[in-house]
N, C-alpha and C positions, 0 to 999 in steps of 0.2 A: 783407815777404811779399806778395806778387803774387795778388789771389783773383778767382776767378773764378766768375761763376753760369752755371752750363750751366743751360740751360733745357729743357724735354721737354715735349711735349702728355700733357696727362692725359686724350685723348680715344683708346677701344681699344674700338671699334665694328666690325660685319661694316660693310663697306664696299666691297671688290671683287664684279665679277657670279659668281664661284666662291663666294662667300658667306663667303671668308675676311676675318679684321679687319685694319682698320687700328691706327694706334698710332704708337709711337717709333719707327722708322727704325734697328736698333741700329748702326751701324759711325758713321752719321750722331753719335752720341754717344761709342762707345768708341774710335775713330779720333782724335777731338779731346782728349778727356779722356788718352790715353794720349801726345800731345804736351804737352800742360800739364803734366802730369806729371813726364816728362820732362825740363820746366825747373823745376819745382820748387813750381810753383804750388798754390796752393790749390785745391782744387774742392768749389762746393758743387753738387749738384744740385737743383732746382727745378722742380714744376708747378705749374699754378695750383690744383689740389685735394690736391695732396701725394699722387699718386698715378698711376699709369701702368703702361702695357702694351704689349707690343711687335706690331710691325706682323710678322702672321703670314709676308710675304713675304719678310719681311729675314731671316729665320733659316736661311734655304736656301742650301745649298750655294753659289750663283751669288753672294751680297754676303757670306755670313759664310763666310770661311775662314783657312786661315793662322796666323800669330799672333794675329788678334783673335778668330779662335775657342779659339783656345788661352785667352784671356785670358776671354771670355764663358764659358766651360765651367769654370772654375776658381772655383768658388764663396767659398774667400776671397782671390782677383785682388784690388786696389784699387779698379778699376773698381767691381768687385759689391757689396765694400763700403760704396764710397758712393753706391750705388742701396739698399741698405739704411736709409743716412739720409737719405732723399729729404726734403723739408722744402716745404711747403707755403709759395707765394712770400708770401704775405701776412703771416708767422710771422716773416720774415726782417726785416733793415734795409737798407733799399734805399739806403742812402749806400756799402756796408760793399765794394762792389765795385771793382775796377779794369777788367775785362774782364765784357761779358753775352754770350752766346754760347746762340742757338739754334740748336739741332737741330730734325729733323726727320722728316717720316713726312707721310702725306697728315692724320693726324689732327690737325694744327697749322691747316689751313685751317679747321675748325670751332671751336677753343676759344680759339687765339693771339688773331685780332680782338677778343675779348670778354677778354680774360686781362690786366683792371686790374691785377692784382698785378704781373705779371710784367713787365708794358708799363714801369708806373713804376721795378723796376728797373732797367730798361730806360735811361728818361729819367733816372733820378738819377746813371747811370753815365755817360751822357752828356756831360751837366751839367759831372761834376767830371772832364773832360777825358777820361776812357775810353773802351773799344776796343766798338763796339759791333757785334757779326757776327750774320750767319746762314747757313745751309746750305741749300741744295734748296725745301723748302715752308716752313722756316721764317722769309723775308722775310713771311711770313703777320705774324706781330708788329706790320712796320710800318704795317699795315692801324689806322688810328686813334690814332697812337702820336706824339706832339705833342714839338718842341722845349721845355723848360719856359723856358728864358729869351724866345724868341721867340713861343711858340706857333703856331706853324707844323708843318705837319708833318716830321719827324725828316729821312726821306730826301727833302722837297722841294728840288731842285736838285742832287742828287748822283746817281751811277750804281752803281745795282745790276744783278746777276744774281742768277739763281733759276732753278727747273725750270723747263722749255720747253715752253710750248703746244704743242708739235711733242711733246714726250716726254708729255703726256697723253694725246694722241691715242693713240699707239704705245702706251701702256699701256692702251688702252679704257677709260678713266676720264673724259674727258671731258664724255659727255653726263650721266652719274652724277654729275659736281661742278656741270653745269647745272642738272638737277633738286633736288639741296640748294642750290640759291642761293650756291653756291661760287666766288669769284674764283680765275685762276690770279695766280701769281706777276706775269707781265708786266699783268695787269687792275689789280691792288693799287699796283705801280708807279706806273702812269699814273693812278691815283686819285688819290695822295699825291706826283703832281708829281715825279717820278724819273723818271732818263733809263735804260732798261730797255735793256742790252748782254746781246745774244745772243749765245752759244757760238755756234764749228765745226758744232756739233753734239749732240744730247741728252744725248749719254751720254759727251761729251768731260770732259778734267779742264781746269778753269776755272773760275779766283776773280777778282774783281775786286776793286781796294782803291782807295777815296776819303777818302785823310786818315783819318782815324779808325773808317771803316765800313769791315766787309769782308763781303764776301758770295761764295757758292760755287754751284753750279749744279746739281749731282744725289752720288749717294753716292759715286761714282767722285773728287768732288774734296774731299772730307772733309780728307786731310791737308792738300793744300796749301793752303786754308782755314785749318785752324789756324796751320799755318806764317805764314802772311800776318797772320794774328790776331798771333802773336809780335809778329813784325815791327814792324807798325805799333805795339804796345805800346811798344817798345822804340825805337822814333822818337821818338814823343813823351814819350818819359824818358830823354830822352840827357840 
């Protein structure tokens, strides 16, 4: 059995100039969880306080519709059920994974850098050959998040994507993640020695995969994200 730790920011603070919260990102999480699924996999969910809130924006009409509202409206969906045993990452065994898999929401640039629990699953998943991804904000993760056999950091030398300094802007959040002392996605890269591949475009679907890392760029490319998550699982378990 193939398991998988989706990870969530446990951070669900007013955060936009509307004065609405940030949070989880929902499609960011049920988009992925409902192709894991789909193959079979396990899924555990994970924050670093065993607890979470969803980012007020993502529940509107414009990111939730379709079947993943079908599926987020269905209170015993699978998805919902196991956002009911959300489990606090430090609770868990960080060996116990084959795939870690962060989602996202702007609340991931405030609690991911500091989220020891979650990182190390992180790194243990690493370690024993696993698929280690992220979506939109949450390459936030690899902000301090160290090779354990090399100790180096995780993504130095390799290429990721993430949200676009270009799509901060357009969302007026920029000088707001200046004032919290908030890196974006491409700041975090170039920290941690990663070659940062820009999208088309903000709001394009676009994932990039290096060997074992996969990363996705905003909610728009959630599946194929996962998809590529597969994938590369299933490369390196041939």
């Amino acid at each position: 059995m193939v398991k998988v730790l989706l990870a969530v920011t446990s951070y669900s603070e007013p955060f936009y100039s509307d004065g609405k919260k940030t949070g989880l990102f929902v499609t960011e999480a049920l988009e992925p969880f409902l192709e894991f699924a789909q193959k079979g996999y396990e899924i555990q969910i994970a924050s670093e306080t065993g607890t979470f809130g969803y980012d007020d924006h993502s529940l509107t009409e414009d990111f939730l519709n379709g079947k993943a509202k079908e599926v987020f409206e269905n209170k015993e969906s699978p998805y919902n059920v196991a956002f009911k045993n959300i489990k606090k990452a430090s609770d868990l065994n960080p060996k116990d994974y084959d795939i870690f898999f962060a989602s996202a929401g702007h609340g991931t640039l405030f609690d991911y850098p500091k989220a020891k629990a979650l990182q190390n699953i992180a790194a243990e998943t690493w370690a024993k050959n696993g698929v280690v991804a992220a979506i939109c904000h949450g390459p936030a993760i690899f902000d301090g998040l160290n090779d354990i056999k090399t100790g180096e950091p995780l993504i130095k030398g390799k290429k990721i994507t993430g949200f676009t300094d270009i799509g901060e802007k357009e969302l007026g959040v920029l000088e707001i993640m200046e004032k919290d002392h908030l890196l974006t996605i491409k700041q975090i890269a170039e920290k941690e020695g990663a070659t940062y591949v820009e999208p088309d475009g903000p709001w394009a679907s676009f994932a990039v995969t290096d060997g074992k890392l996969v990363t996705g760029v905003n909610p728009q490319s959630a599946v194929i994200t996962a998809r590529n998550v597969i994938a590369a699982h299933e490369s390196v378990n041939k």
